[in-house]
C-alpha atoms as an extended CHARMM CRD file, in Angstrom:
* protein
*
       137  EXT
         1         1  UNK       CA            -10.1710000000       -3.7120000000       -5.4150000000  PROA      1               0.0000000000
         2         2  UNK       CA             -8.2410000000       -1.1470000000       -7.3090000000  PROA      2               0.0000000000
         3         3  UNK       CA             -4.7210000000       -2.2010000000       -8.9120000000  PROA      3               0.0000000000
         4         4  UNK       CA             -1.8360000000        0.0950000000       -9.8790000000  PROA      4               0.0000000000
         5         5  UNK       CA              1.8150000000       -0.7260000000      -10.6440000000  PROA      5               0.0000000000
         6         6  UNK       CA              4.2920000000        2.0490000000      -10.1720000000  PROA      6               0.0000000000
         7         7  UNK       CA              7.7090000000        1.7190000000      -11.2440000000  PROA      7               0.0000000000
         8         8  UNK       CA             10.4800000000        4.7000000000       -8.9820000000  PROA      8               0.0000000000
         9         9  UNK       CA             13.5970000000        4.6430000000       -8.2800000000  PROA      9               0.0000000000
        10        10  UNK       CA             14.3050000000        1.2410000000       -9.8870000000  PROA      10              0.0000000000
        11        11  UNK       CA             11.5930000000        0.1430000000       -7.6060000000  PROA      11              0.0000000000
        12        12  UNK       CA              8.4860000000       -1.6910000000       -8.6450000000  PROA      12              0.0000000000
        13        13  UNK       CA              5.2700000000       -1.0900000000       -6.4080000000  PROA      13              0.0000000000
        14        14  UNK       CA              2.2910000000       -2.7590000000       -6.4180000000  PROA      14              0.0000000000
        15        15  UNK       CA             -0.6340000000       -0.7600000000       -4.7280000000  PROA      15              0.0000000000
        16        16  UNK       CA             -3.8630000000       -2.8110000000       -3.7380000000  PROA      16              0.0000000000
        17        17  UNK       CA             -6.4000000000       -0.5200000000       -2.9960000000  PROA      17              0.0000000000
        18        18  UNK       CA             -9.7140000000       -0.8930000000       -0.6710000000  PROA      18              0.0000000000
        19        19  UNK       CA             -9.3380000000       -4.5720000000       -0.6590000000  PROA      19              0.0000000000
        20        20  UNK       CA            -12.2380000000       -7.2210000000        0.9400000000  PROA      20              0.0000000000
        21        21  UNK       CA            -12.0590000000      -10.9120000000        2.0040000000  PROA      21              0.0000000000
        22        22  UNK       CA            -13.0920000000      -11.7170000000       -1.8840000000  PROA      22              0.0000000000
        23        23  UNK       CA             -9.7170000000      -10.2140000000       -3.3700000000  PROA      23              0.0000000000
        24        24  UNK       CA             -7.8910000000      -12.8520000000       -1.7950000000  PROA      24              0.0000000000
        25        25  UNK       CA             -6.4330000000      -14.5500000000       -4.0750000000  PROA      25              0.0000000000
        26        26  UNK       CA             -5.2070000000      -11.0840000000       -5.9320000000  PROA      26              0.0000000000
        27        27  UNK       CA             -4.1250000000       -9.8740000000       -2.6750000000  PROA      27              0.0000000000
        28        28  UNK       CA             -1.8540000000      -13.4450000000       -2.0390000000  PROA      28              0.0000000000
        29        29  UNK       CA             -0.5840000000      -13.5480000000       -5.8190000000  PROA      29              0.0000000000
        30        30  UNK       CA              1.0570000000       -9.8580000000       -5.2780000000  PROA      30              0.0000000000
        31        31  UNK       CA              2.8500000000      -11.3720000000       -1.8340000000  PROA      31              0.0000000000
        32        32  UNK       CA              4.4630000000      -14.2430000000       -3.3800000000  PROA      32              0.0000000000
        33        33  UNK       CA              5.5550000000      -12.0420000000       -6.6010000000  PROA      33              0.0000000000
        34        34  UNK       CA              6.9940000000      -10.0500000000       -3.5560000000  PROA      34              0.0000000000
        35        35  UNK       CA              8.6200000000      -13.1640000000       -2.3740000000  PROA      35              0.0000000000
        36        36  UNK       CA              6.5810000000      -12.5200000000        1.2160000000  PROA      36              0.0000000000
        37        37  UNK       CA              6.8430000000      -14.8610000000        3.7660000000  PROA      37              0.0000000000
        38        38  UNK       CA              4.0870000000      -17.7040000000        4.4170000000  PROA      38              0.0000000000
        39        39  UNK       CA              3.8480000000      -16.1620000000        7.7410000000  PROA      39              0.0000000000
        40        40  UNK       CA              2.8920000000      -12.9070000000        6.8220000000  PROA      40              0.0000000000
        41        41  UNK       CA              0.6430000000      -13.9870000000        4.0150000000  PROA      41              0.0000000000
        42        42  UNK       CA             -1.4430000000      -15.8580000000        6.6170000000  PROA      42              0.0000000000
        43        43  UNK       CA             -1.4200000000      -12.7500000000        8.7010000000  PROA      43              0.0000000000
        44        44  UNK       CA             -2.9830000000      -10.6060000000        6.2370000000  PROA      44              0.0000000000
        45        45  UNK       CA             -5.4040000000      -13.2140000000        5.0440000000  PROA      45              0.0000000000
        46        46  UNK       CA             -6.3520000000      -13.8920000000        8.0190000000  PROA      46              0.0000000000
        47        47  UNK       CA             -6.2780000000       -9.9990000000        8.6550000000  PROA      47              0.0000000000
        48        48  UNK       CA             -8.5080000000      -10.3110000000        5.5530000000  PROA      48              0.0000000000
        49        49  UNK       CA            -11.1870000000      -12.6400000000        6.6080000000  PROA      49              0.0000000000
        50        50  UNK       CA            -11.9200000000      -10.5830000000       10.0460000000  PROA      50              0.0000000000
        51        51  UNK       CA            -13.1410000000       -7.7800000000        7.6220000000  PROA      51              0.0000000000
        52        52  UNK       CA            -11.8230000000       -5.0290000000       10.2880000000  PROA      52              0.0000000000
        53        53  UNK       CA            -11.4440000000       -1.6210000000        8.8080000000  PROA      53              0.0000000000
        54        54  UNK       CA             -8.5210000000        1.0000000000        8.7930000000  PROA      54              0.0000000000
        55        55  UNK       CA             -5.9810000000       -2.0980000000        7.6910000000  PROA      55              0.0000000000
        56        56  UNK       CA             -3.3810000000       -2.0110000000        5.8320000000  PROA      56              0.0000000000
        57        57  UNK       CA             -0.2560000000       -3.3070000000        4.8200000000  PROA      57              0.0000000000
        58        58  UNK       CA              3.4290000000       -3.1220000000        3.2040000000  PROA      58              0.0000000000
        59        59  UNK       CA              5.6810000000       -5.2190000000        2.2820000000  PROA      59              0.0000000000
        60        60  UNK       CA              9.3380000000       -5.2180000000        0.2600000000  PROA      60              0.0000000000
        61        61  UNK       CA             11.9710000000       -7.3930000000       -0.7240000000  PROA      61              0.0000000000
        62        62  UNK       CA             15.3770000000       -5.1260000000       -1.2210000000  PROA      62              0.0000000000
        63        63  UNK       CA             16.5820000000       -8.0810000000       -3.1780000000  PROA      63              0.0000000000
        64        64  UNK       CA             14.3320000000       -8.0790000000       -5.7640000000  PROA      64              0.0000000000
        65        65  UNK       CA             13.5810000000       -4.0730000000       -5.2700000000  PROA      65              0.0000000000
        66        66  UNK       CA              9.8620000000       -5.1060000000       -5.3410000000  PROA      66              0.0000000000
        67        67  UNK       CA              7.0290000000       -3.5920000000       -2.4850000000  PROA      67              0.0000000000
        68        68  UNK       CA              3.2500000000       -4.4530000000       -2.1390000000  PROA      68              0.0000000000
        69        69  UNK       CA              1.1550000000       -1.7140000000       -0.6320000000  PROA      69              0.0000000000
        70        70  UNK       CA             -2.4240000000       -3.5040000000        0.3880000000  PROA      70              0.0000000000
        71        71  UNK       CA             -5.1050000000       -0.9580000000        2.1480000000  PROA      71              0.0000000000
        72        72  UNK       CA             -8.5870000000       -2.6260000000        3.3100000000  PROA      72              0.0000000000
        73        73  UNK       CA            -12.2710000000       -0.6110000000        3.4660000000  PROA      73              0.0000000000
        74        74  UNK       CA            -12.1870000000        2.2660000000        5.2420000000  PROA      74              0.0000000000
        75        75  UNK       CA            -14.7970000000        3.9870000000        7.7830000000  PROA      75              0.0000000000
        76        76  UNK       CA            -13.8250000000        7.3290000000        6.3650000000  PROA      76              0.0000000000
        77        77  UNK       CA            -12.3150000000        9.5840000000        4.0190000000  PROA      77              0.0000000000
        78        78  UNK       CA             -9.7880000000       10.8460000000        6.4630000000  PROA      78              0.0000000000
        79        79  UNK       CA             -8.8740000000        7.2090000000        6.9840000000  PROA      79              0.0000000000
        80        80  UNK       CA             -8.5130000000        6.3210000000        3.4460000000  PROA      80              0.0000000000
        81        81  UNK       CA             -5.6400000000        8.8580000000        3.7770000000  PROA      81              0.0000000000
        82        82  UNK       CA             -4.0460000000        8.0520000000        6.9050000000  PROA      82              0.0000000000
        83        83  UNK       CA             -3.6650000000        4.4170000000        5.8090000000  PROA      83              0.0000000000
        84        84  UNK       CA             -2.4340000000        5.2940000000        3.0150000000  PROA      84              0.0000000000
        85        85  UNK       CA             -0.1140000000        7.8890000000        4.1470000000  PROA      85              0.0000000000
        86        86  UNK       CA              1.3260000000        5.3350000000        6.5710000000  PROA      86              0.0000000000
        87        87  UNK       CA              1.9240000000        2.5160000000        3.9510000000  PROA      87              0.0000000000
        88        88  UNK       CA              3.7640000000        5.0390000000        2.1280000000  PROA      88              0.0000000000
        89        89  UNK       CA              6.2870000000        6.3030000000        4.6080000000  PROA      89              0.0000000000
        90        90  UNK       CA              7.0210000000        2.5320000000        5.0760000000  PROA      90              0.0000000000
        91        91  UNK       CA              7.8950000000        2.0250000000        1.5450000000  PROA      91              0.0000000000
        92        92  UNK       CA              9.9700000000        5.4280000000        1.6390000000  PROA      92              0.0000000000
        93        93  UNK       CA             11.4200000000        4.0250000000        4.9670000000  PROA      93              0.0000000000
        94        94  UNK       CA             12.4150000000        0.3870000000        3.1480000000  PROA      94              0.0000000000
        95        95  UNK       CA             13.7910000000        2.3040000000       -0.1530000000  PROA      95              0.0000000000
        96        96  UNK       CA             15.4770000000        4.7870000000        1.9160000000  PROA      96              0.0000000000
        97        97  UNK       CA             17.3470000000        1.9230000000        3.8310000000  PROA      97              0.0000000000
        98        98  UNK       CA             18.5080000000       -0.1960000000        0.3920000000  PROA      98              0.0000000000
        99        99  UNK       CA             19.5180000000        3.2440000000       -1.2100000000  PROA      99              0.0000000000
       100       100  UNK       CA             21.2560000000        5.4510000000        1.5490000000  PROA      100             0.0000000000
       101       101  UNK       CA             18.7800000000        8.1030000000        1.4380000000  PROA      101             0.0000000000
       102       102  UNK       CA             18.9100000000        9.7800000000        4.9820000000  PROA      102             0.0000000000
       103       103  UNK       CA             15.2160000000        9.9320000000        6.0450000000  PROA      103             0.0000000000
       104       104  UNK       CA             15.4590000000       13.2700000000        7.5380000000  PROA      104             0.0000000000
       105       105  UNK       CA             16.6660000000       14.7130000000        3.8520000000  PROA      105             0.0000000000
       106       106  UNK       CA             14.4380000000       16.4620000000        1.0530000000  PROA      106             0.0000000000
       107       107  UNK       CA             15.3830000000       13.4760000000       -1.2240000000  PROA      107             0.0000000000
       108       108  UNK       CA             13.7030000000       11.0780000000        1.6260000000  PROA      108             0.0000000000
       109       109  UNK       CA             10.3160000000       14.1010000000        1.6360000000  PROA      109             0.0000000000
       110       110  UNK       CA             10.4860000000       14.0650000000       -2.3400000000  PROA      110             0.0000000000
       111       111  UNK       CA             10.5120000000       10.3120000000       -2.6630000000  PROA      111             0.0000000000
       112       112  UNK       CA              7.3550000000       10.1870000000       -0.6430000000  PROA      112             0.0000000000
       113       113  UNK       CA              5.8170000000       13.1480000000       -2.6570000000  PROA      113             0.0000000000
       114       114  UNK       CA              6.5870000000       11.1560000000       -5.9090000000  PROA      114             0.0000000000
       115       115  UNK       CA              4.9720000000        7.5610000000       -4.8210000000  PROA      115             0.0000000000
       116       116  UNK       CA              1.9630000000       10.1010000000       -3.3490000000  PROA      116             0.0000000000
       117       117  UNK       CA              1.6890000000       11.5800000000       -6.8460000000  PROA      117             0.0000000000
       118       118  UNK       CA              1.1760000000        8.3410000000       -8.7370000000  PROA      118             0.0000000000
       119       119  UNK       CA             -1.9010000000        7.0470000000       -7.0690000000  PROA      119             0.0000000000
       120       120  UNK       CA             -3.3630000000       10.3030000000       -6.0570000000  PROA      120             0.0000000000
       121       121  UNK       CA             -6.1660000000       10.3450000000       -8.3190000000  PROA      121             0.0000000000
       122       122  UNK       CA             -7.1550000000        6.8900000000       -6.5250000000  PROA      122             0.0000000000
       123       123  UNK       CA             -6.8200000000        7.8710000000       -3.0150000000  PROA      123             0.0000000000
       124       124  UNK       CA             -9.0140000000       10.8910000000       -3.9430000000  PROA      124             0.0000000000
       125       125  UNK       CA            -11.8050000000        9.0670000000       -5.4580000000  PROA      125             0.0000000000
       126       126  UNK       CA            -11.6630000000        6.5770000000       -2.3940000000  PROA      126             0.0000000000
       127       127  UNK       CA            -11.2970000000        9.4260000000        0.2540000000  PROA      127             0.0000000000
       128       128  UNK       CA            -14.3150000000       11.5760000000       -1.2220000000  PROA      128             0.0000000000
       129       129  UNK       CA            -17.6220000000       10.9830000000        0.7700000000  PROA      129             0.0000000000
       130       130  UNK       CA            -19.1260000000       11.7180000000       -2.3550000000  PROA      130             0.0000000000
       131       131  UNK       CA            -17.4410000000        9.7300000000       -5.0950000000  PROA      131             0.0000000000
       132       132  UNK       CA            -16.0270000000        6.3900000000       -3.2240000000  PROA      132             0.0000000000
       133       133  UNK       CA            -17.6850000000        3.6120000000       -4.1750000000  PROA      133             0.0000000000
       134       134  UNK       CA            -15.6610000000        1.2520000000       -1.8550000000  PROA      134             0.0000000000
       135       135  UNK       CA            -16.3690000000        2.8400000000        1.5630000000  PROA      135             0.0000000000
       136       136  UNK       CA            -17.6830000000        0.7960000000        4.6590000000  PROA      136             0.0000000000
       137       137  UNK       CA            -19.3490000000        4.3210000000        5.2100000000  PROA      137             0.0000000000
C-alpha cells in the first residue's frame, strides 16, 4: 500500500493507495483517526477480505476537517483512474458542503484539480501498464 498525507484547505487527507486484505490494520488505524463509524469500518474490511477489484472508498468527518481516501487493486490502468477520480469528487463534494463552495463553481473544479495534483505522481505510477507494481493485471 502506498501512503500520502495532504494537508488543503485546512483539510487533512489521508490517501491509501492500491490497498490488499494484508493492509488491514493500516487501512482501520486511518478510519478511527477519521473518527469512522464501526459500521463502516466493518464494511470496508469486510470489503477488504473479498479481495474484489475496482474498490474504493472515502470517508470525512467535517468536525474534525479530516478525510480518508482508500482505493483497492485494480484490473487496469484506466481503473486506477476512475477510482480514483471518483474518491476525489467525493472529498471535493464533502469539503464543498462544510465550506460553501457551490459545486458547479471554478473554486469547486480547482479544488479537485489541487487534491488531483498532490498524488498525481502516484496514480501515474499505479495507472501505467508498464511501471505499476500493484496491479491485479
Amino acid at each position: 500500500m502506498i501512503y500520502r498525507r495532504v494537508d488543503i484547505a485546512d483539510w487533512t487527507i489521508r490517501f491509501l493507495f492500491s490497498f490488499d486484505s494484508s493492509d488491514r490494520v493500516r487501512v482501520v488505524d486511518s478510519l478511527l483517526w477519521a473518527d469512522a463509524p464501526d459500521s463502516l469500518i466493518f464494511h470496508i474490511t469486510e470489503n477488504m477480505k473479498a479481495g474484489r477489484l475496482n474498490e474504493g472508498f472515502c470517508y470525512s468527518t467535517p468536525s474534525l476537517r479530516r478525510t480518508v481516501l482508500g482505493t483497492g487493486l485494480a484490473e487496469s490502468g484506466p481503473e486506477v483512474l476512475n477510482t480514483m477520480i471518483h474518491e476525489i469528487i467525493h472529498i471535493c463534494q464533502h469539503i464543498a458542503r462544510e465550506d460553501g463552495i457551490d459545486p458547479l463553481g471554478e473554486s469547486f473544479a480547482y479544488l479537485g484539480g489541487d487534491i488531483a495534483r498532490e498524488v498525481s505522481d502516484i496514480v501515474c505510477e499505479l495507472s501505467c501498464p508498464n511501471c505499476g507494481k500493484r496491479m491485479a493485471f
